[in-house]
PLY file of the C-alpha trace (Angstrom):
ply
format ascii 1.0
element vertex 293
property float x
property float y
property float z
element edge 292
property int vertex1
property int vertex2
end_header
99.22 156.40 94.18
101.74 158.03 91.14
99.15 157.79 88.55
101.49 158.29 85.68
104.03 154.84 86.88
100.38 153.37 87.39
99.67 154.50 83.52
102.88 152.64 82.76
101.52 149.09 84.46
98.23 149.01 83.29
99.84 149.79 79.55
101.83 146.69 80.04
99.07 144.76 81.09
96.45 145.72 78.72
99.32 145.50 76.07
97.93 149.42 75.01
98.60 152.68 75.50
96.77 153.82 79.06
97.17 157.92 79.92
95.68 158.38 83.63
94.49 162.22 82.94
92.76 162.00 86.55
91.51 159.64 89.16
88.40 160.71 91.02
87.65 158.45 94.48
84.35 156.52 94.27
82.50 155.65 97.30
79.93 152.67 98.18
82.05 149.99 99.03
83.53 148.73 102.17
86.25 146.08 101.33
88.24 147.88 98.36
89.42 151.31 97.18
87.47 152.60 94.33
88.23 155.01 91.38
87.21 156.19 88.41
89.79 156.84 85.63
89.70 159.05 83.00
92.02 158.28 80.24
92.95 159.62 76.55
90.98 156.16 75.49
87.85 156.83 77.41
86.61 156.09 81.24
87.44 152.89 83.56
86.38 151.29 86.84
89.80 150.59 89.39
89.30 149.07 92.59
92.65 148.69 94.48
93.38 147.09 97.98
96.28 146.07 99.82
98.42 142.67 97.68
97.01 140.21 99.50
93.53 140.74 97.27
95.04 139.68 94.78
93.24 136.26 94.48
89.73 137.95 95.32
90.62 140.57 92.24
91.32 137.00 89.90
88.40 135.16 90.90
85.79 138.25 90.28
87.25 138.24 86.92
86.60 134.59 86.25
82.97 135.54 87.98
82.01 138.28 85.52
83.46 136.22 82.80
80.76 133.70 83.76
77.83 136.15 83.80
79.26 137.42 80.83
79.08 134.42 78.80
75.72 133.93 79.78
74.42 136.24 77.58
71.49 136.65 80.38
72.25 139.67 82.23
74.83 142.76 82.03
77.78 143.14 84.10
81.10 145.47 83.88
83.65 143.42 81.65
86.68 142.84 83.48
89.90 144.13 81.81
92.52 142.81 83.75
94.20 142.33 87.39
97.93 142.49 88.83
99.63 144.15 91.20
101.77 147.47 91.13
104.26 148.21 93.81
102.54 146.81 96.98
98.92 146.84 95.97
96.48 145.17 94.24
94.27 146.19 91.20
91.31 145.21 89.49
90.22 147.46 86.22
87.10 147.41 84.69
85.08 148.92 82.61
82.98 151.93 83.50
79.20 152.32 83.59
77.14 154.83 84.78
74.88 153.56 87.01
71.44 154.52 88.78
69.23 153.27 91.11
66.53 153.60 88.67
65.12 151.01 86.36
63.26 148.40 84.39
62.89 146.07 87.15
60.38 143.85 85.87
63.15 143.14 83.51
65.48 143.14 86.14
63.91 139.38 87.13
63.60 138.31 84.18
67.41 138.77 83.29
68.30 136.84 86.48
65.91 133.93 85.69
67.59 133.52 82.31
70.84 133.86 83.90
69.27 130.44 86.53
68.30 128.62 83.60
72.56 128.01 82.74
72.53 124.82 84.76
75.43 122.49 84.94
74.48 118.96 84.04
77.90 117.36 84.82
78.28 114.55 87.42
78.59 116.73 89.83
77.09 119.51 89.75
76.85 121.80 92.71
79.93 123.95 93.15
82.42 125.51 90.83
85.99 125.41 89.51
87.41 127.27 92.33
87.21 128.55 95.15
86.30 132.20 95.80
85.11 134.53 98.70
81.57 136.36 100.21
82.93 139.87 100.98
86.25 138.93 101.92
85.99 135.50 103.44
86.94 132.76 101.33
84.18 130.52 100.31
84.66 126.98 99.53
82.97 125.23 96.48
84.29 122.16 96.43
82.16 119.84 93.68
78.95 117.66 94.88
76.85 115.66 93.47
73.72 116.58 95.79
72.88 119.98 96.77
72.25 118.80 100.18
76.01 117.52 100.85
77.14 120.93 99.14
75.10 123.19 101.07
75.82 121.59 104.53
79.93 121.18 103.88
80.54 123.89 101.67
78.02 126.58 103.19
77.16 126.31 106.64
79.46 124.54 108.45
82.71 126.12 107.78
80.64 129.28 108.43
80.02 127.67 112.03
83.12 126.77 112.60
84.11 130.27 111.79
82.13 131.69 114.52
83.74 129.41 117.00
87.16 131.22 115.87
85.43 134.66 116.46
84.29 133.53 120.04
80.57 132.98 119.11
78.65 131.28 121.53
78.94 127.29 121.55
75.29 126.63 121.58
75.61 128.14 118.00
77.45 125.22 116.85
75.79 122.80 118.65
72.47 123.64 116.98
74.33 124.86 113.85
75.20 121.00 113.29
71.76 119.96 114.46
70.41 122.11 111.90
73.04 120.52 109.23
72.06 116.99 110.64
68.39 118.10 109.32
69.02 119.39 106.54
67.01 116.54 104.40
63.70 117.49 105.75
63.79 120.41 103.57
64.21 119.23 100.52
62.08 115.67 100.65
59.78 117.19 97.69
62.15 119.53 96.06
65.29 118.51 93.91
67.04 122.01 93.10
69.41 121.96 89.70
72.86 123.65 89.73
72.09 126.87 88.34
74.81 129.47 87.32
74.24 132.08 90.79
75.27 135.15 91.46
75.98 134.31 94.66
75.88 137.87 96.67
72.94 139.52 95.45
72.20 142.07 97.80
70.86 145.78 96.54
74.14 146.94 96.67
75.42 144.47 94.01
72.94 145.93 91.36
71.91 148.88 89.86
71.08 150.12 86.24
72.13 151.87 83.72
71.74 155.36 82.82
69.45 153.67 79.52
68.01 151.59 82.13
69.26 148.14 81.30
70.06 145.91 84.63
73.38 145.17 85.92
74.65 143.24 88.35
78.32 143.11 90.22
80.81 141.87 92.85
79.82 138.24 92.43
80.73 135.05 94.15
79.53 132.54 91.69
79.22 128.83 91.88
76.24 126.35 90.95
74.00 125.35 93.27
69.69 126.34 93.94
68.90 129.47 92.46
66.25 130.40 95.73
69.75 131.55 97.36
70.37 134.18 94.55
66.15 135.21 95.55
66.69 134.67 99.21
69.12 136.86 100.06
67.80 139.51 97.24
65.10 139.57 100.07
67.56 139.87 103.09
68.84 143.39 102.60
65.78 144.60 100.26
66.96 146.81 97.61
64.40 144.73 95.34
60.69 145.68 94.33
57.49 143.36 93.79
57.97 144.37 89.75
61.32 142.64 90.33
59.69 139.64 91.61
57.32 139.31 89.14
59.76 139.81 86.34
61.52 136.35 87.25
58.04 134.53 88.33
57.34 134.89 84.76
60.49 133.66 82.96
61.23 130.77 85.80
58.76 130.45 88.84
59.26 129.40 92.26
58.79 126.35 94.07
55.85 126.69 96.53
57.84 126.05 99.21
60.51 128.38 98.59
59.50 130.99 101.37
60.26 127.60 103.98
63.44 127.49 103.01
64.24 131.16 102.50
65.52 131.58 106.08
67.88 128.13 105.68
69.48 130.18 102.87
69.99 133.57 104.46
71.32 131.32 107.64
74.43 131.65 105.67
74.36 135.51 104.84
73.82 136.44 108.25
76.80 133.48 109.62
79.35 135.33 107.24
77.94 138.93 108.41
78.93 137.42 112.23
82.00 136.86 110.88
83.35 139.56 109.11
81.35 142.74 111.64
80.33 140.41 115.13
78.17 141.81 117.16
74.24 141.23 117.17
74.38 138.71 113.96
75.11 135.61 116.68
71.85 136.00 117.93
70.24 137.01 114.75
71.49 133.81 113.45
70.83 131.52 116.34
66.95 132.94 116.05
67.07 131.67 112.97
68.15 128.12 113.39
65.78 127.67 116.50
63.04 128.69 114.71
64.15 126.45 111.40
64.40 123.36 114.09
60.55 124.25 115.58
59.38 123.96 111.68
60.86 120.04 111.55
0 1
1 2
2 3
3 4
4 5
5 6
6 7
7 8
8 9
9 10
10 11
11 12
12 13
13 14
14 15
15 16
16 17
17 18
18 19
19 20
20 21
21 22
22 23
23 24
24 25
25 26
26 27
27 28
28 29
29 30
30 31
31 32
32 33
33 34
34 35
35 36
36 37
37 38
38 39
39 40
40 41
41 42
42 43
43 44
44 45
45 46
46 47
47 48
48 49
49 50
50 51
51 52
52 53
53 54
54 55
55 56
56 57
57 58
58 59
59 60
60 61
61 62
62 63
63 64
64 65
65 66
66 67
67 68
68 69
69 70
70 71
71 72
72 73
73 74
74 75
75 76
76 77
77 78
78 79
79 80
80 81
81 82
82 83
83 84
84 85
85 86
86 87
87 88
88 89
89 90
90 91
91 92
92 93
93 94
94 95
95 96
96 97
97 98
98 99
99 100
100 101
101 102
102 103
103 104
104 105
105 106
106 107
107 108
108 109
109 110
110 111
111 112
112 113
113 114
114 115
115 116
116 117
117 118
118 119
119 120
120 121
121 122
122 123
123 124
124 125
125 126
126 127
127 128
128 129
129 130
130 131
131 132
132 133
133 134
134 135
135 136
136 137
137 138
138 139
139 140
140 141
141 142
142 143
143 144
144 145
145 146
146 147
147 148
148 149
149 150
150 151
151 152
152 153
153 154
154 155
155 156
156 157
157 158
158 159
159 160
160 161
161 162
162 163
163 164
164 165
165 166
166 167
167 168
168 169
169 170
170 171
171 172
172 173
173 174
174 175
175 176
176 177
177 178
178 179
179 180
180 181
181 182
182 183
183 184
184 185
185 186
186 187
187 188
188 189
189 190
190 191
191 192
192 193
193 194
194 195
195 196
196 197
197 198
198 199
199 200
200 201
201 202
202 203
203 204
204 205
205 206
206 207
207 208
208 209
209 210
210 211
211 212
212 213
213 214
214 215
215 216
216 217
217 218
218 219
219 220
220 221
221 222
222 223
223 224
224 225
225 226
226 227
227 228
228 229
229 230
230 231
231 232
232 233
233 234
234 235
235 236
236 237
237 238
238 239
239 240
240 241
241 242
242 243
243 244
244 245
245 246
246 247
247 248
248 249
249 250
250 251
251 252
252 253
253 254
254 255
255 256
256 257
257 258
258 259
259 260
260 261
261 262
262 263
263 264
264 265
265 266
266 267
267 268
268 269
269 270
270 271
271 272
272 273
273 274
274 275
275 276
276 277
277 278
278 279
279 280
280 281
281 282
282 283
283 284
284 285
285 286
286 287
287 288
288 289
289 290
290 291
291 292
């Protein structure tokens, strides 16, 4: 990269004066290059990737935007996207981070962030369509969560895996699964909250002050146990954390029946993007979610 002619495009795109003193390489992610930028004005955050991420680099802006306005929980403010030359960037700004913090506080930030719920017609999806990782996810507007779980969520994951030579008795039970999919939520009517939609341990952290934040999100509407499910898959997450959002916004009883049904999803995109062991991983899952009904 010739920092100085990239100087020159972020200065036209931020419509101010940008001097790129130095660029230091920062590590922790696996889908984008990472950098932090010291300039005359003060520090930034620049992920860059090949020009074809260009779309994933405008819809985490519109993300963070939405977290943003929320008011509920911190995030890096996005500061624009483009392209230079053949590549794509993404500049934000910078925050020192640490894995240590106020985690009670941590939960309660994300349950105020769940109580933005949608109350249009539809309300389960969101006003685009955006990706998990790097594979595009579809959130195409419903009016049930059911209907948007099943066509937006699982099964163009399990179609996926058919593409990436998965085994067909994944499908077949993938769609029995889908078929099912009522019995879970006979006594439980989730609203469309604002989600995260990716919140694994490596999507949060804190501040140096201690404050939570929270990054790389795929946001749409739709039951806020998926934000808490998968916070479970990876860990990354303590009891205190846990506790936090119990207080502000508690749980359904039932949630831990349906925590697997959500991180069905999780591990179908993990299939997809790495292969390997997630096929059976997943399958486990859906046998054992068909023995509960």
């Amino acid at each position: 990269m010739n920092w100085k002619e990239f100087s020159h495009t972020l200065s036209q795109a931020l419509s101010q004066s940008i001097h790129i003193e130095t660029a230091a390489p920062v590590s922790g992610g696996d889908i984008h290059q990472a950098f932090k930028l010291h300039t005359h004005t003060g520090n930034y955050f620049l992920k860059l990737n090949h020009l074809e991420a260009l779309p994933l680099f405008e819809t985490e802006v519109h993300n963070l935007r939405a977290i943003e306005r929320s008011g509920s929980i911190l995030c890096p403010k996005p500061l624009g996207f483009g392209r230079h030359n053949e590549q794509a960037w993404l500049l934000m700004e910078h925050l020192e981070l640490t894995s240590r913090g106020d985690d009670f506080q941590r939960g309660r930030d994300l349950a105020l962030m769940h109580h933005q719920i949608n109350h249009e017609t539809k309300p389960f999806g969101w006003f685009e369509n955006n990706y998990i990782g790097h594979t595009p996810q579809l959130n195409r507007w419903h009016s049930d969560w059911v209907g948007f779980y099943s066509e937006e969520r699982l099964r163009p994951q399990l179609e996926m895996t058919q593409l990436n030579d998965a085994p067909r008795q994944l499908y077949d039970l993938g769609c029995e699964l889908i078929d099912r999919l009522p019995n879970w939520f006979q006594n439980y009517q989730p609203e469309a909250a604002l989600l995260h939609g990716d919140l694994w341990g490596g999507n949060s952290a804190f501040t140096t002050s201690g404050d939570a934040v929270v990054f790389d999100p795929a946001c749409y509407y739709g039951d806020r146990e998926t934000d808490l499910a998968m916070s479970e898959l990876f860990g990354g997450f303590s009891d205190a954390f846990y506790a936090g959002y119990n207080e502000v916004f508690p749980l359904d009883r039932d949630y831990a029946k349906r925590k697997p049904l959500y991180n069905l999803y999780h591990i179908l995109n993990h299939y997809n993007l790495f292969g390997g062991h997630y096929a059976q991983q997943a399958q486990g899952i859906i046998e054992q979610l068909l023995k509960q009904e």
